[in-house]
VOGU-3710 file (C-alpha; in Angstrom, 3 decimals, decimal comma):
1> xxxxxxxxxx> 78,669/106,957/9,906  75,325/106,384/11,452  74,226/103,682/9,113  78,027/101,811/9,657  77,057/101,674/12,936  73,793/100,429/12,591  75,210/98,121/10,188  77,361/96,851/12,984  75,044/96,488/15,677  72,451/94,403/13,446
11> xxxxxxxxxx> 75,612/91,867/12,697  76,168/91,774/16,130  72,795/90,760/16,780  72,471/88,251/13,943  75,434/86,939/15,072  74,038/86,506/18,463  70,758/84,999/17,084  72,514/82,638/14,991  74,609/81,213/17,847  71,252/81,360/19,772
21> xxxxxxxxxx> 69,076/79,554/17,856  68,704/75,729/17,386  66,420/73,103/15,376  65,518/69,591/16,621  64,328/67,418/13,593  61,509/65,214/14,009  64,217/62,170/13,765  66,349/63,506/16,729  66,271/64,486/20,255  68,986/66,851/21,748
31> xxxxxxxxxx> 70,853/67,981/25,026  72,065/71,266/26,107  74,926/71,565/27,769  76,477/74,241/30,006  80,174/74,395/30,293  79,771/70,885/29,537  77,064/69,838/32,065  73,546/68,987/30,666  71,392/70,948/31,757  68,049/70,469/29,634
41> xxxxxxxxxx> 66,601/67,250/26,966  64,686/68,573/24,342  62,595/65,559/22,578  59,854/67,126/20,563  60,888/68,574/17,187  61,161/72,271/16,649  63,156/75,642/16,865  64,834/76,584/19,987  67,157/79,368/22,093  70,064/78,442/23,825
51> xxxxxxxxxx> 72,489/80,936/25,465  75,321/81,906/22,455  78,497/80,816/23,115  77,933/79,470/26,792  75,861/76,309/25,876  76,422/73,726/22,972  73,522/71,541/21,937  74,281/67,666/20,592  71,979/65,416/19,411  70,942/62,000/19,571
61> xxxxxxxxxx> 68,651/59,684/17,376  65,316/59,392/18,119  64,214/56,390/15,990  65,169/52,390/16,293  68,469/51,901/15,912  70,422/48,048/15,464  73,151/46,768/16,888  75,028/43,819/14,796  77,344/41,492/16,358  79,933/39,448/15,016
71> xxxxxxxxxx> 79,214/36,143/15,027  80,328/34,804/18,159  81,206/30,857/19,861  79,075/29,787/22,792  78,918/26,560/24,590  75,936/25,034/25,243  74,741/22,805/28,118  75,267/19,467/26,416  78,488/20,818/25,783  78,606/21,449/22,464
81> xxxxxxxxxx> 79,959/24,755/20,868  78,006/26,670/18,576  78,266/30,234/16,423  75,883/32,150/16,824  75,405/35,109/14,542  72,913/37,831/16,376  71,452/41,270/16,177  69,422/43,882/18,028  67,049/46,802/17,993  67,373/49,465/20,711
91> xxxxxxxxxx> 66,656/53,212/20,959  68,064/55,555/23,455  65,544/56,977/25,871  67,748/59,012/28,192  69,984/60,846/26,454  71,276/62,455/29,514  72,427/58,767/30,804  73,262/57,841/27,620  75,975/60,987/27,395  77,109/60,433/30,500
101> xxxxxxxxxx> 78,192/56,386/30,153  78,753/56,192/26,180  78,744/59,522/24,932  78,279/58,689/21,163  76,955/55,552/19,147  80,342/54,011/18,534  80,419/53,740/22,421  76,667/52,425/22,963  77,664/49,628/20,188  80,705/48,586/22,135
111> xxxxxxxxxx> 79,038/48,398/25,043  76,067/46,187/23,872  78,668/44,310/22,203  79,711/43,406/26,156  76,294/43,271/27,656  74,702/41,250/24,976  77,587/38,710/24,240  77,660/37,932/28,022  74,007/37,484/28,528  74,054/34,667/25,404
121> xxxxxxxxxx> 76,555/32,748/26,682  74,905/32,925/29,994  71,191/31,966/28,689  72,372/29,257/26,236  74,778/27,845/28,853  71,587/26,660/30,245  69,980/24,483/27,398  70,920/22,023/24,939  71,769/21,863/21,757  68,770/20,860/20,057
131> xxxxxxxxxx> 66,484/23,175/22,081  68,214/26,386/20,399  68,387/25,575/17,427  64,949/24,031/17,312  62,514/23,762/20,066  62,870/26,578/22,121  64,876/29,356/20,610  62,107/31,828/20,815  62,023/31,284/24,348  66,393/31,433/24,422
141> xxxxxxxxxx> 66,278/34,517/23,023  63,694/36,303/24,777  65,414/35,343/27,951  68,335/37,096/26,201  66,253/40,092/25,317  65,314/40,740/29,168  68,343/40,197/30,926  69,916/42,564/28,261  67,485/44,834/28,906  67,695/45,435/31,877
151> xxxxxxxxxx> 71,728/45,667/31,852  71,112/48,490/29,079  68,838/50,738/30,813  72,173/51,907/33,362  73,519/52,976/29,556  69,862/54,926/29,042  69,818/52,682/26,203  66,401/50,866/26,147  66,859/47,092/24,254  63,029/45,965/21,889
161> xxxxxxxxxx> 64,602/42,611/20,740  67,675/40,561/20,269  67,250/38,038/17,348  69,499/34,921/15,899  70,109/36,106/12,171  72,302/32,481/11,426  73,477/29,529/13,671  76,095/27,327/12,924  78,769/25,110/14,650  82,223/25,094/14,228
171> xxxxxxxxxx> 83,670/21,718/11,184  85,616/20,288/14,017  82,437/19,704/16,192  79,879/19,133/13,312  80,840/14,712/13,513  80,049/14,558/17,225  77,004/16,985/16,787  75,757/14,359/13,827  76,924/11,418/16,100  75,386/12,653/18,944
181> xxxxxxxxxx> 71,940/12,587/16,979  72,087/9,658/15,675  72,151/8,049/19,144  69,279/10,389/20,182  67,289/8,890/16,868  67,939/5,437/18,202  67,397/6,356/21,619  63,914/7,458/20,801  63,378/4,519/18,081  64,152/1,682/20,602
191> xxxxxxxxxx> 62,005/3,747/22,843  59,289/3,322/20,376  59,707/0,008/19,726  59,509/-1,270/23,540  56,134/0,777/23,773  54,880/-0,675/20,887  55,919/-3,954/22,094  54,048/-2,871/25,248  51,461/-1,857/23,500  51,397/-5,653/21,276
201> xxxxxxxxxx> 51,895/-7,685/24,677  48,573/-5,650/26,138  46,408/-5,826/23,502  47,516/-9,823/22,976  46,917/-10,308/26,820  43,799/-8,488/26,752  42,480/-10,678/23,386  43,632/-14,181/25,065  41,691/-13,153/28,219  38,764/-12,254/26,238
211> xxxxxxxxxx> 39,468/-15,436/24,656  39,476/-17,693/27,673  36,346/-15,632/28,910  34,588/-16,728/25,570  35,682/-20,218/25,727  34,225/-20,810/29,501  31,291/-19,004/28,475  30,987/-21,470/25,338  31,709/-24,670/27,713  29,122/-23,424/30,338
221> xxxxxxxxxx> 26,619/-23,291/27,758  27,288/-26,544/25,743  27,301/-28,046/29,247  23,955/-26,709/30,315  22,273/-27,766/26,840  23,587/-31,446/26,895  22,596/-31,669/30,432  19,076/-30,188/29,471  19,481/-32,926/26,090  20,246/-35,637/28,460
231> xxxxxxxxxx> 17,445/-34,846/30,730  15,337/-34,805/27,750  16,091/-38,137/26,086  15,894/-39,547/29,486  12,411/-37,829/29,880  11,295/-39,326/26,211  13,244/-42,418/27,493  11,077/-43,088/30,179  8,012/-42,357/28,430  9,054/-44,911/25,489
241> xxxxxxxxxx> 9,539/-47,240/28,574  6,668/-46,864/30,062  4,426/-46,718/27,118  5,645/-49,609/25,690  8,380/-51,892/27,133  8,533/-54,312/24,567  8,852/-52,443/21,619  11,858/-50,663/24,060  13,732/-54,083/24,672  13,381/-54,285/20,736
251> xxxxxxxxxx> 14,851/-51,638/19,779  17,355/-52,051/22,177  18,444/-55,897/21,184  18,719/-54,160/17,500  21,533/-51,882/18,618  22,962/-55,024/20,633  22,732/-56,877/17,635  24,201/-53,561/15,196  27,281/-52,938/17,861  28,392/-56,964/18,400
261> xxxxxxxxxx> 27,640/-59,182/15,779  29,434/-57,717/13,063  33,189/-58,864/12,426  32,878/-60,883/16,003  32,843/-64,368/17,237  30,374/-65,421/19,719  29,955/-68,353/21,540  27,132/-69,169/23,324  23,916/-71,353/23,367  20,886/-71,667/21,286
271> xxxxxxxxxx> 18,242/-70,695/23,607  20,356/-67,589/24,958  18,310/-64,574/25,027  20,543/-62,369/22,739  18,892/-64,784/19,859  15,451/-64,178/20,923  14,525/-62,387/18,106  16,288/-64,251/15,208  14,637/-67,471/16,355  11,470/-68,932/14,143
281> x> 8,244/-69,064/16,027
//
């Protein structure tokens, strides 16, 4: 009878232990409750105690977790609609919080589904088409990542990154999207061309003012060397003159004679002077 009783009392207590005791895996993080309150977090892996049959423990993941949303419409600021097909990475860092306004994972994925989708329609509301799916969707996105973030943290869900996985735009809008950028390719090509006729009306103004600077430059000098030439034939002119003024009024009758006689009719008398030298001494 003894041992029976013994036997009892170490079921009782193994009983006790086993509703005492508690593990918390490396992966997972857990809170105690009291009559349903939480009364401790326990983050760090490891065995606990927890008071049998008056506290419950439940636990929560510890690693990265991702949220995917359905792809979802969103107008831009040029007005054009667009799907966009996004995910996210988040973790929950206050499992307290989190317990209190989600309670599970199905609920914290709902909720993003809210806080996320309303953030992207706000952010890309405020560029263009082009920019988001070209230029600046790092920066879109980002802006999305913040703003969720800080929306999240009231959940005690803590947001890394929210990423575009796909874009694309509903078949009724995809003609005005293409139409659209065809007039923005023209835009910028007849942009191009005026600069580069600009450019051409410049450079030609610049090359005929060059060229008129040339020119005068050209004339000033051609002018100073056939005044210098003139001063110099009039120099050796004066010195022929001087030296020798009949051999001068030779060679000058010769010229008079080279420059009038041929293919003209003069008239005029024997003993003129313009026959001085063709007359026999």
């Amino acid at each position: 009878m003894k041992y029976v009783y013994l036997g009892v009392i170490l079921f009782i207590i193994l009983f006790i232990l086993i509703f005492s005791i508690f593990i918390v895996d490396i992966t997972n993080q857990a809170v105690v409750l009291e009559f349903g309150k939480p009364v401790r977090v326990v983050k760090e892996p490891g065995l606990y105690f927890k008071k049998p049959f008056v506290q419950e423990v439940i636990f929560f993941e510890k690693r990265i977790l991702q949220y995917d949303s359905e792809p979802t419409i969103v107008v831009t600021k040029d007005k054009k609609s667009m799907i966009l097909d996004s995910f996210a990475l988040f973790k929950i860092y206050d499992p307290i919080l989190f317990l209190k306004t989600v309670r599970n994972e199905l609920g914290a994925q709902a909720r993003l589904d809210d806080i996320i989708y309303s953030e992207m329609r706000r952010v890309v509301g405020q560029y263009d088409f082009d920019d988001i799916v070209s230029k600046k969707r790092e920066e879109v996105f980002e802006e999305i990542t913040i703003s969720s973030r800080e929306k999240a943290k009231e959940l005690g869900i803590e947001i890394s990154t929210v990423r575009m996985k796909r874009v694309s735009v509903p078949a009724e809008n995809l003609k005005k999207i293409y139409d659209s950028m065809t007039a923005e390719r023209q835009r910028q090509a007849a942009l191009y061309r005026a600069e580069g006729q600009r450019e051409a009306q410049r450079i030609k103004s610049e090359a005929e003012k060059k060229r008129v600077i040339i020119l005068s430059e050209a004339y000033r000098k051609a002018q100073e060397l056939k005044g210098k030439g003139e001063a110099e034939a009039s120099k050796i002119l004066q010195t022929a003159l001087s030296s020798d003024p009949e051999f001068y009024q030779f060679l000058k009758t010769l010229e008079l004679y080279k420059s009038t006689l041929p293919g003209n009719v003069l008239i005029i008398t024997p003993d003129s002077e313009l026959f001085k030298y063709l007359r026999k001494k």
